[in-house]
Backbone bond lengths (Angstrom), bond angles and torsions (degrees), N, CA, C in turn:
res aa  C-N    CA-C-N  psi(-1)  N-CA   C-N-CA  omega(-1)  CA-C   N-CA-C  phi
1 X - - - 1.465 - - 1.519 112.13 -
2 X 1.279 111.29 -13.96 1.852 124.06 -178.58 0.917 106.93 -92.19
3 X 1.189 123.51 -5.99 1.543 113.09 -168.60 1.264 129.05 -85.17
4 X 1.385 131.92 158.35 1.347 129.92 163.15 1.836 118.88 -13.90
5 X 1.091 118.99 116.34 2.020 116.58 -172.32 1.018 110.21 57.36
6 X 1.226 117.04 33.17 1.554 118.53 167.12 1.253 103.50 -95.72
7 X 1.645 129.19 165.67 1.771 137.27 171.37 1.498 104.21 -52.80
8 X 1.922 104.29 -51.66 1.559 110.06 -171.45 1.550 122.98 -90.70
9 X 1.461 125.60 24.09 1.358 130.97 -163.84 1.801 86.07 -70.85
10 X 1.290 88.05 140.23 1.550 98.86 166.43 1.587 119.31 48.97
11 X 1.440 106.41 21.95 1.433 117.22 -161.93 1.787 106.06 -129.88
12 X 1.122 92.44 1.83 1.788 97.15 -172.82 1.507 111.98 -159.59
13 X 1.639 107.32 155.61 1.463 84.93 -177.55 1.734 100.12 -138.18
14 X 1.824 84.76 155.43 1.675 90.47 -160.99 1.764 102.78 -87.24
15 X 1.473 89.81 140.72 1.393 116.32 179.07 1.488 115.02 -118.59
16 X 1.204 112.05 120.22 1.813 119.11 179.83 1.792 112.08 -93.67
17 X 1.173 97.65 96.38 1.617 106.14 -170.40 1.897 98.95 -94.70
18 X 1.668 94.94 107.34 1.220 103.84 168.00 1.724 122.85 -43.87
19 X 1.440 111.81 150.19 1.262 118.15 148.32 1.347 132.95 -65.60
20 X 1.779 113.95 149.58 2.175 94.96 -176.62 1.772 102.68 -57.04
21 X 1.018 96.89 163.53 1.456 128.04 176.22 1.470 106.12 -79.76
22 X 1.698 145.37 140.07 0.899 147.67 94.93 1.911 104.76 46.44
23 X 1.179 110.66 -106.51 1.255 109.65 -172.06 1.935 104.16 -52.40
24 X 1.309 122.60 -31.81 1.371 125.87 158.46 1.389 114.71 -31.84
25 X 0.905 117.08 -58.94 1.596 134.53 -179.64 1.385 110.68 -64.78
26 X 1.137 117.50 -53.97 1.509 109.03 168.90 1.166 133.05 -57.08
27 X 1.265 126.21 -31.10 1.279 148.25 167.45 1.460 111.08 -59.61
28 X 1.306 106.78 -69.84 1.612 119.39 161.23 1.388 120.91 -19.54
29 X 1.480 103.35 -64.52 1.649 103.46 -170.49 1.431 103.85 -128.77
30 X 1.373 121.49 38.70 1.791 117.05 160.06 1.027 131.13 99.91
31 X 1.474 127.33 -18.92 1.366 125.90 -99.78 1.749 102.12 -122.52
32 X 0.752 123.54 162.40 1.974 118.37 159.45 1.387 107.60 -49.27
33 X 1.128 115.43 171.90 1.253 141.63 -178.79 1.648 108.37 -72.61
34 X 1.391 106.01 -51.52 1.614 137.27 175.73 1.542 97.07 -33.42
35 X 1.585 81.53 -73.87 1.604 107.07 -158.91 1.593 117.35 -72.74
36 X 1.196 112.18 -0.40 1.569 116.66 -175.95 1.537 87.19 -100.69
37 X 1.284 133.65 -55.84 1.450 110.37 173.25 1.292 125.99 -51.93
38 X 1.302 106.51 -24.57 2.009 107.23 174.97 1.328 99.46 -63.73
39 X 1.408 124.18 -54.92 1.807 134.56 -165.94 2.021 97.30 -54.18
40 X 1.666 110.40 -60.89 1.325 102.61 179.04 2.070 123.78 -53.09
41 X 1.297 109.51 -33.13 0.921 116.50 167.09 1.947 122.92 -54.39
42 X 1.452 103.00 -26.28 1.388 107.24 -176.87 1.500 108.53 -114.70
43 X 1.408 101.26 -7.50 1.511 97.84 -172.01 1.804 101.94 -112.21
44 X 0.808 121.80 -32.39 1.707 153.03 -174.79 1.708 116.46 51.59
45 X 1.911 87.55 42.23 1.398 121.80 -174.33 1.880 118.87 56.49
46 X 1.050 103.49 42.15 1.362 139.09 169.02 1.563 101.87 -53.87
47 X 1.194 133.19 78.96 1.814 126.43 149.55 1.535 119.18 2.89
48 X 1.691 100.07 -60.20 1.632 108.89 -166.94 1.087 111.82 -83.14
49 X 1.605 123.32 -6.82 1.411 102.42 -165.58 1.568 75.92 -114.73
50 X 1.387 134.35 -56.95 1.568 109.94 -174.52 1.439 117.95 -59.97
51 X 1.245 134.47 -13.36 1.336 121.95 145.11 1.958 134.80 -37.31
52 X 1.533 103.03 -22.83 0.806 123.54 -173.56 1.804 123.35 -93.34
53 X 2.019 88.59 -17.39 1.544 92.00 -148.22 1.609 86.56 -102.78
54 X 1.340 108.10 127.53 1.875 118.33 162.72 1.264 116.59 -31.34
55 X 1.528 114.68 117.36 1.386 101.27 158.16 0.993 165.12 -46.52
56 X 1.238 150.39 100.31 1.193 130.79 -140.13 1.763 126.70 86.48
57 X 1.154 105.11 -23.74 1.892 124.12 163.95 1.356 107.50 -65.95
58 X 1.615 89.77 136.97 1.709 99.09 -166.39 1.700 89.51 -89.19
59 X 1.383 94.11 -163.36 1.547 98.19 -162.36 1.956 105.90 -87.63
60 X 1.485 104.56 -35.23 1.627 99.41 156.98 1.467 113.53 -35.36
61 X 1.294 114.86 -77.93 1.647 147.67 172.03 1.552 85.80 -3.14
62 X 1.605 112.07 -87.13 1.644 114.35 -153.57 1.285 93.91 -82.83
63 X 1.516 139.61 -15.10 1.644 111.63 173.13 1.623 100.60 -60.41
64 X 1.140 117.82 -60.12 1.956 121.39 -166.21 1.078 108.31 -29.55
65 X 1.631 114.74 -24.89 1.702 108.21 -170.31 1.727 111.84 -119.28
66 X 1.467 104.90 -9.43 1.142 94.60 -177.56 1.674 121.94 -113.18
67 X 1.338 98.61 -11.70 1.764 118.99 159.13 1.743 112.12 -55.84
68 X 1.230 107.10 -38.98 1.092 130.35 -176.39 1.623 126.60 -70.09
69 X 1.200 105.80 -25.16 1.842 124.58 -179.71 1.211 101.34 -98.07
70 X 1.307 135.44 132.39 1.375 119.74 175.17 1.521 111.19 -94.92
71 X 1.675 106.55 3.42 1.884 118.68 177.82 1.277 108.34 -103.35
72 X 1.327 119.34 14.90 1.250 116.84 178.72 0.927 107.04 -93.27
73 X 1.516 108.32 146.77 1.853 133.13 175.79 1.144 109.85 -49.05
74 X 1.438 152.64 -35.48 1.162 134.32 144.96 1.153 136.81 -38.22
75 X 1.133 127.95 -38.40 1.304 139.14 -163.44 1.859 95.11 -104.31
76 X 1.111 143.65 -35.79 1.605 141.76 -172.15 1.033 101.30 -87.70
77 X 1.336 112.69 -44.74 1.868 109.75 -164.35 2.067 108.86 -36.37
78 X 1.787 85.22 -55.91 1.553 81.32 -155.88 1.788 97.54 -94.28
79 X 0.858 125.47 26.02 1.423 141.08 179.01 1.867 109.83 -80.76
80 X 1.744 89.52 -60.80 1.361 114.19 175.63 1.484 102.97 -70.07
81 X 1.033 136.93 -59.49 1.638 146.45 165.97 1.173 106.66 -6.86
82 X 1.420 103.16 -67.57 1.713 116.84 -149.97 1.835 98.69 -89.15
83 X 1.422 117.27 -12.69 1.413 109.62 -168.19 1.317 108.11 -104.38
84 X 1.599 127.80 -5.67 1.170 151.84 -173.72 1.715 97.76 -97.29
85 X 0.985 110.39 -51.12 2.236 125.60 -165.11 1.606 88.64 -76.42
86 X 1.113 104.17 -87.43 1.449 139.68 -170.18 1.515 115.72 -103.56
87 X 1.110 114.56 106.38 1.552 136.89 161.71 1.607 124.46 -48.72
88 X 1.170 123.24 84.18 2.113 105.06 -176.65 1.332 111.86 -7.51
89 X 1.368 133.58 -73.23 1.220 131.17 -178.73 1.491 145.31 -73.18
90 X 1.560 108.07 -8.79 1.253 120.86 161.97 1.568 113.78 -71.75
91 X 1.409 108.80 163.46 1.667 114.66 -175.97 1.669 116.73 -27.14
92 X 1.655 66.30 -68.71 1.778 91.88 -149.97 1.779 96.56 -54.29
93 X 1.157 106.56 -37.11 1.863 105.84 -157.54 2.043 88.12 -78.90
94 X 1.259 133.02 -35.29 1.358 113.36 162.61 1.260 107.45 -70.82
95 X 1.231 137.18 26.77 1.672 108.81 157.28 1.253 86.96 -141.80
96 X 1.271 133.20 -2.70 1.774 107.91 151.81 1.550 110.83 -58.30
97 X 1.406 92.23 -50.50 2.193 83.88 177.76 1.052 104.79 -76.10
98 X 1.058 141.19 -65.65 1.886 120.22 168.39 1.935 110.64 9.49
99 X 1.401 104.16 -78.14 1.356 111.12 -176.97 1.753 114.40 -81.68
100 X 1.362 120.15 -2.77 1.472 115.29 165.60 1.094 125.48 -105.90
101 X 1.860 103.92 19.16 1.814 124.56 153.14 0.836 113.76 -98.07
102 X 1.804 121.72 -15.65 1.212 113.19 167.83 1.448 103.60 132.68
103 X 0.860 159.57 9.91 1.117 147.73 -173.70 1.272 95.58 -112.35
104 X 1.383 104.52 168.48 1.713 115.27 -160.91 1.431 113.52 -148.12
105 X 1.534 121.16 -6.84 1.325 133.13 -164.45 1.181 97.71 -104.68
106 X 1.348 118.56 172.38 1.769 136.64 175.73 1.432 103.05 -82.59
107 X 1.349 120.44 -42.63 1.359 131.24 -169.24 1.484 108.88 -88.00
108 X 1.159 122.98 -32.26 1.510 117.16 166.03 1.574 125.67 -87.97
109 X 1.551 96.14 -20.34 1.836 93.06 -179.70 1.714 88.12 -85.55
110 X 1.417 130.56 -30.79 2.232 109.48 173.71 1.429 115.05 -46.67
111 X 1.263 88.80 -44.00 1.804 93.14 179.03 1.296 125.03 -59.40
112 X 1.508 111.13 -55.32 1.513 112.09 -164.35 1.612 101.55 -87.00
113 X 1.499 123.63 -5.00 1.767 120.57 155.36 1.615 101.42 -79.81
114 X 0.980 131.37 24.46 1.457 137.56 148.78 2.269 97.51 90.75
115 X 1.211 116.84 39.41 1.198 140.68 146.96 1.801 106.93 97.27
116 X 1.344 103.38 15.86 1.528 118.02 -176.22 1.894 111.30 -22.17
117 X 1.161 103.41 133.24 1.855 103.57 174.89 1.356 103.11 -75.12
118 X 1.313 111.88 160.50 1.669 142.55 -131.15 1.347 83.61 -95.99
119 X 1.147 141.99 -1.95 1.766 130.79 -176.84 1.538 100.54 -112.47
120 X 1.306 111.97 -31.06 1.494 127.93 171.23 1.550 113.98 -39.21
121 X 1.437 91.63 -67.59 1.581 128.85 -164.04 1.480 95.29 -62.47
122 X 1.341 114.65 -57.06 1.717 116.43 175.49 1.064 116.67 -61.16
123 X 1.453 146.28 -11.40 1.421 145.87 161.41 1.518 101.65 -71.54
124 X 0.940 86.92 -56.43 2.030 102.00 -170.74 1.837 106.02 -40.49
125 X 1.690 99.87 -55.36 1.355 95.08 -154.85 1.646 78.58 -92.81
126 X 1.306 154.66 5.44 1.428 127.02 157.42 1.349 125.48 -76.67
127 X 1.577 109.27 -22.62 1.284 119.02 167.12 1.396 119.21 -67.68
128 X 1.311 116.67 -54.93 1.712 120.98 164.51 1.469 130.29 -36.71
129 X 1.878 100.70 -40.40 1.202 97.68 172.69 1.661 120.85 -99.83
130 X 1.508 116.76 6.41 1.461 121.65 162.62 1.642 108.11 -81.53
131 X 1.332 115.37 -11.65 1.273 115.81 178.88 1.201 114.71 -93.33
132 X 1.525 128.64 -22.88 0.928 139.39 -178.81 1.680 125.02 104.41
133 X 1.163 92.37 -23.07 1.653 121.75 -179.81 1.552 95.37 -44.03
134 X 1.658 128.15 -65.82 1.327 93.62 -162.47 2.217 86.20 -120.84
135 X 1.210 89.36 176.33 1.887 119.99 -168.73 1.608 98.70 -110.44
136 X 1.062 112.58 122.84 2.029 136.78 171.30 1.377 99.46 -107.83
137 X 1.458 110.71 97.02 1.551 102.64 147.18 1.466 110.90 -122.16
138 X 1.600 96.27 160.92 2.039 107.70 172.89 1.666 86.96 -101.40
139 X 1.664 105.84 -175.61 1.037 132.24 158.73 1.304 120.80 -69.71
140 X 1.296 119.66 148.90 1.964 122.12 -161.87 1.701 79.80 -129.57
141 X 1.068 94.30 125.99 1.516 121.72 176.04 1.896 107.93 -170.10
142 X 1.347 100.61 -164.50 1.258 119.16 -171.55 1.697 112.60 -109.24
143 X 1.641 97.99 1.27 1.750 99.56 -174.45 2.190 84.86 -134.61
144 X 1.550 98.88 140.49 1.150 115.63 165.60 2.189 119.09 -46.87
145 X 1.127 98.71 133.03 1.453 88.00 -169.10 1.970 92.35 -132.43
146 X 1.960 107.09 150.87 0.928 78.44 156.14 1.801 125.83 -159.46
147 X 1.882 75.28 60.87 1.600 123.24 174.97 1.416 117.36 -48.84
148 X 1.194 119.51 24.29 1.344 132.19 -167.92 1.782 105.59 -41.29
149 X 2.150 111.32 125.65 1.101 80.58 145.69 1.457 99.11 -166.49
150 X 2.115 123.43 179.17 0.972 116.70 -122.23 1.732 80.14 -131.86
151 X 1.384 108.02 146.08 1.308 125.34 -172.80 1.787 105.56 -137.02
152 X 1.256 107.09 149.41 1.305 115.56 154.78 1.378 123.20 -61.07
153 X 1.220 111.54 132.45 1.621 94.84 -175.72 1.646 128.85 -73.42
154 X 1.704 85.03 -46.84 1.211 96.09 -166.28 1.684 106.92 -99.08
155 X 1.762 114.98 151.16 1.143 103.83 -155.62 1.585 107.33 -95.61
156 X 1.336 126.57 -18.78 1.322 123.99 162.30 2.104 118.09 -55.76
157 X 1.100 103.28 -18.44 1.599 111.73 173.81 1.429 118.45 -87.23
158 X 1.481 106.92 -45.90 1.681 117.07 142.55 0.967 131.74 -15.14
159 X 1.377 116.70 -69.93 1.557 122.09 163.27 1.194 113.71 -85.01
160 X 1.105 149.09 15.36 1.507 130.87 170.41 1.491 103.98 -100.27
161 X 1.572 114.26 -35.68 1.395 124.20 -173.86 1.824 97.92 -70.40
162 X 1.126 94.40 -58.17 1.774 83.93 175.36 1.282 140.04 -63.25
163 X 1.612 115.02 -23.08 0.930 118.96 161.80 1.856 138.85 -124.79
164 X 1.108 95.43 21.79 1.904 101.68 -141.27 1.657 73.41 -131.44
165 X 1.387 91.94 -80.53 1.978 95.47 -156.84 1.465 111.75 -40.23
166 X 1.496 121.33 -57.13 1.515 113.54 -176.63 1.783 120.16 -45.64
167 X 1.187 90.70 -21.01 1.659 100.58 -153.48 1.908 108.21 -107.82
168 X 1.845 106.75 12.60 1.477 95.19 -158.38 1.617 96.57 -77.12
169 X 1.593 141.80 -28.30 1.426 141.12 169.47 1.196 107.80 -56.63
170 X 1.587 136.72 -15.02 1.593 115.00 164.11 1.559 110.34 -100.73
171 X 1.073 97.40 17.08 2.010 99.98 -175.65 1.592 104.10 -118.44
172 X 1.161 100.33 4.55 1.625 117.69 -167.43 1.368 104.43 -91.37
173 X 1.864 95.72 -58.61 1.213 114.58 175.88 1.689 138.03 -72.01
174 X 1.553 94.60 10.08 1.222 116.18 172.26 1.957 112.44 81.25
175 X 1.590 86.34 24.09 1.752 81.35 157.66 1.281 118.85 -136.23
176 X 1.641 102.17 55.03 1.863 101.56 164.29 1.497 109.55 -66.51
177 X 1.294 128.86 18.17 1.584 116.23 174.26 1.968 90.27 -68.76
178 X 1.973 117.24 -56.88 0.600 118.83 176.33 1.742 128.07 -19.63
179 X 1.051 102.41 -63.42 1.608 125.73 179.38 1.167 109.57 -53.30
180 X 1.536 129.71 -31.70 1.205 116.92 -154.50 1.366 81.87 -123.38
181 X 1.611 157.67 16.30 1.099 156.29 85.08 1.249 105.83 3.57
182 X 1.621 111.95 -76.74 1.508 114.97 -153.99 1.863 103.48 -75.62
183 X 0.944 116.09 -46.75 1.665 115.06 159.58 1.475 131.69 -49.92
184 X 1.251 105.98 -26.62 1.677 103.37 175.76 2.363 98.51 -87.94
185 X 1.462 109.59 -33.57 1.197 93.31 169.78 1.673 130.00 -84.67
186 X 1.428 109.80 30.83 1.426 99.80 -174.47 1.572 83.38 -138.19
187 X 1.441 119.29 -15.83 1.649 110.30 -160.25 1.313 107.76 -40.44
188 X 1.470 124.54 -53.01 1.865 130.49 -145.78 1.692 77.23 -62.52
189 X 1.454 107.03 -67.32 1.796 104.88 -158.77 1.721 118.60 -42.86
190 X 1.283 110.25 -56.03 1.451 126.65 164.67 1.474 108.63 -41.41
191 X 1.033 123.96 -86.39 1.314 129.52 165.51 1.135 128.13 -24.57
192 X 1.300 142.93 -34.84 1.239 158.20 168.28 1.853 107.18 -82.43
193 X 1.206 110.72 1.42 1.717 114.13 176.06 1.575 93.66 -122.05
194 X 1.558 115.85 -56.82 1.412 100.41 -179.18 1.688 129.20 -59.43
195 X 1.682 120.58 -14.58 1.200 108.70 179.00 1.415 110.50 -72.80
196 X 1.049 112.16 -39.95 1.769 114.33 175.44 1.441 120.68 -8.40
197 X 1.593 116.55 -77.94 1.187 107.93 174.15 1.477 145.46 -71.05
198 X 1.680 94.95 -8.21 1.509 110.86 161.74 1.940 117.85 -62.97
199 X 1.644 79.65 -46.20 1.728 96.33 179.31 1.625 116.05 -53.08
200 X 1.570 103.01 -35.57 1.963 114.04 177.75 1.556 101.11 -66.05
201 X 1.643 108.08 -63.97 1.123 98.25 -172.65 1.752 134.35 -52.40
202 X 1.646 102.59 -37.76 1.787 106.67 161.95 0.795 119.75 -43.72
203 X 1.589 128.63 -55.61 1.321 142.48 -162.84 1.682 102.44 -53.34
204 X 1.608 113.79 -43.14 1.518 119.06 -170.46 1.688 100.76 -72.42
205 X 0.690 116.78 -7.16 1.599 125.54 -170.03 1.952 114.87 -96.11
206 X 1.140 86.69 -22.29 1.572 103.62 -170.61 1.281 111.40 -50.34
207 X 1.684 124.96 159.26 1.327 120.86 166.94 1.450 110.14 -79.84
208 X 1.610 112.05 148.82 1.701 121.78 -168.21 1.435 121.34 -47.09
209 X 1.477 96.76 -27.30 1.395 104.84 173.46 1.850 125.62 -87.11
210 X 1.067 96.10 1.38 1.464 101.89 -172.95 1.516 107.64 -89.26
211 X 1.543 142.90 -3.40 1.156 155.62 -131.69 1.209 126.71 176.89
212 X 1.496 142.87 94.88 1.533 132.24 -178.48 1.566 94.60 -2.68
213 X 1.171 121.88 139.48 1.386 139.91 144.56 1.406 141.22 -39.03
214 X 1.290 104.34 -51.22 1.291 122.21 172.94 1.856 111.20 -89.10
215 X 1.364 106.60 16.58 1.419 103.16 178.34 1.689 113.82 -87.79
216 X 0.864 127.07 67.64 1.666 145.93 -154.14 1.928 95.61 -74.12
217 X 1.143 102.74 -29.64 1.572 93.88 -157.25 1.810 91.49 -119.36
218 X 0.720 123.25 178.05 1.918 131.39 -150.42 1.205 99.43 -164.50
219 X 1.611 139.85 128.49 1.402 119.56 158.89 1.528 89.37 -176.37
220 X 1.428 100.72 -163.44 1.740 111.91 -166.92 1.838 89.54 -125.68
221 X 1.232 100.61 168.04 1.608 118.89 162.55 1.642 123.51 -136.71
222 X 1.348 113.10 160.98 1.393 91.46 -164.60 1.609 91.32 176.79
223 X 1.578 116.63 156.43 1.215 108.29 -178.80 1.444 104.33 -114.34
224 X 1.550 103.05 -157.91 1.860 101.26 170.05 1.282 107.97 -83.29
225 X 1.275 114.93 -27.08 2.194 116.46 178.56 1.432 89.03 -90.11
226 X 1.634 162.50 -7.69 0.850 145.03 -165.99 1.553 127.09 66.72
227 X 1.555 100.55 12.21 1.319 92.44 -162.28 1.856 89.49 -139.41
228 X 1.643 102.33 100.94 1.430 138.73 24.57 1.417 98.57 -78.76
229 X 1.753 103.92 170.76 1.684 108.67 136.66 1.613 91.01 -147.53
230 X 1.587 85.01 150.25 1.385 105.52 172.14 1.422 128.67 -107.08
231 X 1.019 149.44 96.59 1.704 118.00 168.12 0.836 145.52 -48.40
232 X 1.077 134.84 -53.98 1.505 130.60 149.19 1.674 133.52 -96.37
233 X 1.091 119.74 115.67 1.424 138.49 -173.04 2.171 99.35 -101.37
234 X 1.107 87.61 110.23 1.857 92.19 162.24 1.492 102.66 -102.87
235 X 1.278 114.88 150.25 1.399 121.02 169.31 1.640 104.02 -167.03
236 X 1.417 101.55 159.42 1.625 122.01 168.16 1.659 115.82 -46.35
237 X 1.301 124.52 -36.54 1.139 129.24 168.70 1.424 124.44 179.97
238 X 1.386 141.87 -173.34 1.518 127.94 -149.56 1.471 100.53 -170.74
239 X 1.359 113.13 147.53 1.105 127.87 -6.77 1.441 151.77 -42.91
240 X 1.630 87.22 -60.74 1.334 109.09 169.79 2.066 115.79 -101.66
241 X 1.631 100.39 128.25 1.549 100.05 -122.58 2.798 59.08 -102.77
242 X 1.994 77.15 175.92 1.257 87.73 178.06 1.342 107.02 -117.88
243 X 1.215 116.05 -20.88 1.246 128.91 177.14 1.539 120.68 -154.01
244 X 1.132 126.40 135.48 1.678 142.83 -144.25 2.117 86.59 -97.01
245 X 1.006 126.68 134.75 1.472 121.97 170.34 1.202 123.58 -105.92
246 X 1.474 88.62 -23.20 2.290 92.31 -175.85 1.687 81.75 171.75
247 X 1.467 109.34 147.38 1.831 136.14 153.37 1.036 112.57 -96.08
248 X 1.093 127.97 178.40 1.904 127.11 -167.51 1.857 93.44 -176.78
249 X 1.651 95.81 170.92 1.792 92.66 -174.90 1.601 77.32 -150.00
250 X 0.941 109.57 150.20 1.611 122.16 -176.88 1.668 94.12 -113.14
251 X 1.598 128.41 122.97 1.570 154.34 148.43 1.306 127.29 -97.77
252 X 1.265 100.69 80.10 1.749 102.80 -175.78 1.628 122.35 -100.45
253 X 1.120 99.83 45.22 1.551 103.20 -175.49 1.856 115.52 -115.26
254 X 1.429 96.84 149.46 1.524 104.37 -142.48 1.568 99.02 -69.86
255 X 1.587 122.78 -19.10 1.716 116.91 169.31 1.487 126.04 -134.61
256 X 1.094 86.22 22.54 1.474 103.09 171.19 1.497 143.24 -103.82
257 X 0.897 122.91 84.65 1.851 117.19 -156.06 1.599 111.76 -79.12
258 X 0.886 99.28 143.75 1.550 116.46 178.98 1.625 110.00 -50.55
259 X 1.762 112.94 101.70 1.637 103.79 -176.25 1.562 96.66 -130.17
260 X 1.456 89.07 -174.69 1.632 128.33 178.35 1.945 105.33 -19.60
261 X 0.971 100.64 -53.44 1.530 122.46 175.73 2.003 102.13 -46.91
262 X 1.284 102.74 -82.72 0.989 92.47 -178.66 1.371 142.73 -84.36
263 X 1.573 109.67 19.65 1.385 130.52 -172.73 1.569 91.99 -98.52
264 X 1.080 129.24 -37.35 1.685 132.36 160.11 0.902 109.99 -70.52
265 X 0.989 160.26 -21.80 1.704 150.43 142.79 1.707 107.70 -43.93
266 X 1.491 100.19 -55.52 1.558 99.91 -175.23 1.762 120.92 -48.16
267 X 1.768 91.90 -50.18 1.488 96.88 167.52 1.141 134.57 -68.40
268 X 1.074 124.93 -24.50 1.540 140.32 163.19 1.826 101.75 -48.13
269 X 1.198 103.82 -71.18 1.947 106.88 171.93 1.011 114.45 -53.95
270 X 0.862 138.05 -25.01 1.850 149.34 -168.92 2.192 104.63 -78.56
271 X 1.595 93.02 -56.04 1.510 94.17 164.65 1.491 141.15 -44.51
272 X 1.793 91.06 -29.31 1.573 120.73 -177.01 1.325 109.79 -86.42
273 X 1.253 127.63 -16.21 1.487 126.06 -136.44 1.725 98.64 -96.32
274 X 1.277 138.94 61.41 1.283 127.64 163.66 1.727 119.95 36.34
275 X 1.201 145.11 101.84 1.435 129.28 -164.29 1.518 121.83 97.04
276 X 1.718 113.48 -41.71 1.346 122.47 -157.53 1.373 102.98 -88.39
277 X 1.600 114.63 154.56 1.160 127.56 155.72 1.115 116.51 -150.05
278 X 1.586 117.06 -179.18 1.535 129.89 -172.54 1.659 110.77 -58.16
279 X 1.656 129.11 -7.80 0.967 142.96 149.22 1.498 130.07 -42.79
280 X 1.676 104.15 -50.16 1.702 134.47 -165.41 1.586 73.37 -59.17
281 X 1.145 116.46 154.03 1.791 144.46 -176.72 1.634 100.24 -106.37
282 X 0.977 109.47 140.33 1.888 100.96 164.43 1.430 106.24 -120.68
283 X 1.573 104.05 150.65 1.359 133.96 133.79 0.873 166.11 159.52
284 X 1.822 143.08 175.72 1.305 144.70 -82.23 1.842 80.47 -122.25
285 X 1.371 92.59 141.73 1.734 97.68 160.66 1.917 90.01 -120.62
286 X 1.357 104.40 133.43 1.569 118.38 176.74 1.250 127.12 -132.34
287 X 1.094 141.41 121.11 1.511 126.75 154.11 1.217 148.31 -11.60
288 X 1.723 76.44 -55.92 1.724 93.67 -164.76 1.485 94.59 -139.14
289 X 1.438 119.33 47.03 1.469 117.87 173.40 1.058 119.11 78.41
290 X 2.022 115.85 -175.30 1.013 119.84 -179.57 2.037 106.67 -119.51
291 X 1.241 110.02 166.91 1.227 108.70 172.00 1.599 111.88 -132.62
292 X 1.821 89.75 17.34 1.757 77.66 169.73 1.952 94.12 -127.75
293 X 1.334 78.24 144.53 2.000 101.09 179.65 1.477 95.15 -48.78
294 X 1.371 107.82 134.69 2.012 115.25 133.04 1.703 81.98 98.19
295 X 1.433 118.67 -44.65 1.562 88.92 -168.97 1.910 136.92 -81.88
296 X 1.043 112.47 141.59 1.344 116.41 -167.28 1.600 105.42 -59.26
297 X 1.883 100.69 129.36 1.367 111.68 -173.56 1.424 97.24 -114.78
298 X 1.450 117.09 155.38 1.605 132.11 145.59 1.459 115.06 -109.80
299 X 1.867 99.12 112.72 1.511 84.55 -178.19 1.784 96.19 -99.48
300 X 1.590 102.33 173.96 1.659 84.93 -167.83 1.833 98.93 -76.22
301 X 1.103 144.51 12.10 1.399 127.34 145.29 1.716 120.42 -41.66
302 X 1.520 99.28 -47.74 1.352 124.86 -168.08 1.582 86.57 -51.63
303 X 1.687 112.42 -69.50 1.140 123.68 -154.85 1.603 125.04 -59.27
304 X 1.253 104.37 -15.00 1.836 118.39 -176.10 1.424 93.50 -90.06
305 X 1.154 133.59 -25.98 1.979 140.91 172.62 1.576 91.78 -44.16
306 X 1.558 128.65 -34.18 1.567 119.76 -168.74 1.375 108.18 -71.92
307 X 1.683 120.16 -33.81 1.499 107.31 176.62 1.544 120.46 -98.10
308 X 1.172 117.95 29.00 1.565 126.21 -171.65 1.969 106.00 -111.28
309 X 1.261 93.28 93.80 1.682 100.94 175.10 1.685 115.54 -40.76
């Protein structure tokens, strides 16, 4: 409506009205701490669709019924979104789904938008990310990286692109049981990749005391084999950081607590990590706790403390 020959060009001014928050959501609909990050993860604190969602219903609960409606606010919200922003067949909207199947690279999202040239692709993904639609991060370390890669931003689009959009003609046709088959067997895995960047962003939100101090910059590390990867990287500043503050590993699984096992994994990446040493401090963001003594946990109680004035 701002645009160039539009009624309102130069006549109005744009305002970016956040989504509820995490602890929003909990509040909203009842819920654990746990489980209000599962709800933001599917809802991506969406008004219309938690307007919709039972109180107190876990996130199974309102998929059974809302996979199932093909007029449900889950399923239209980002339908209408993406056909209004981004068109199926225009650039940008094949390489928004490009990266909301999953891919994250430059070289794999040309391909899977059906092999688009490299000037193409750079319009596409500058537009996506002036829109906000998709997230560019490098690796945060102490050495220049330029591992570039590309995420959905927002987490209600996340899940619709991964699971909703491909599938809205069999949910149409009255077999979202199907759909919500294929979503209840991938949730833990999915889920356990999508909290990540929710988990960075809390972390930036945190009170001063909850976190080295001087940890100004928040991010992940990671190579082209992945090996290391980190989830959480604290540092003095970013990109390219001067000093490393603490690593962290994000455990989001519903009975499993963060142990011995994977606290040696952490250190193992930590050795690798450009900047880091046996100095760097760790720690664990978990679900369901920790099972090793002395080390510093975030349980997501901890983590909803970031949006509470």
């Amino acid at each position: 409506m701002n645009d160039y020959g539009r009624p309102f060009h130069q006549r109005a001014t744009e305002m970016v009205v956040p989504p509820l928050s995490p602890a929003d959501v909990r509040d909203m609909l009842d819920l654990s701490a746990a489980d209000a990050f599962d709800a933001y993860l599917v809802s991506g604190g969406l008004p219309l669709i938690l307007d919709e969602w039972p109180t107190g219903a876990s996130v199974h609960d309102y998929l059974a019924d809302a996979v199932r409606d093909p007029t449900s606010a889950l399923l239209v919200s980002g339908e209408r979104a993406l056909a209004a922003e981004f068109p199926p067949q225009s650039q940008a909207g094949l390489v928004l789904r490009a990266i909301g199947s999953g891919e994250r690279t430059f070289t794999l999202i040309s391909r899977a938008a059906g092999d688009l040239p490299q000037a193409s692709l750079n319009r596409a993904l500058g537009l996506l990310t002036q829109k906000r639609a998709v997230e560019v991060t490098v690796p945060l370390s102490t050495k220049p990286s330029r591992e570039t890669r590309y995420a959905v931003a927002d987490p209600y689009l996340r899940f619709w692109l991964s699971f909703l959009g491909p599938h809205l003609a069999e949910i149409e046709r009255g077999r979202g049981d199907l759909t919500l088959q294929r979503i209840l067997r991938s949730w833990t895995s999915w889920r356990g990749r999508a909290i990540e960047p929710v988990v960075r962003e809390t972390m930036r939100r945190l009170p001063g005391d909850t976190l080295p101090a001087e940890a100004s910059a928040i991010g992940g590390y990671w190579t082209r084999t992945n090996d290391p990867e980190i989830d959480i990287v604290g540092a003095d500043r970013g990109p390219v950081a001067e000093r490393i503050c603490f690593v962290g590993s994000v455990k989001w699984q519903e009975n499993r607590p963060f142990d011995a096992h994977d606290l040696g994994r952490l250190l193992l990446h930590r050795s690798r990590l450009p900047g880091a040493d046996e100095s760097v401090p760790t720690v664990a963001v978990s679900r369901s706790g920790t099972a090793v003594d002395g080390l510093r946990v975030l349980s997501p109680e901890d983590l909803l403390t970031a949006y509470r004035n």
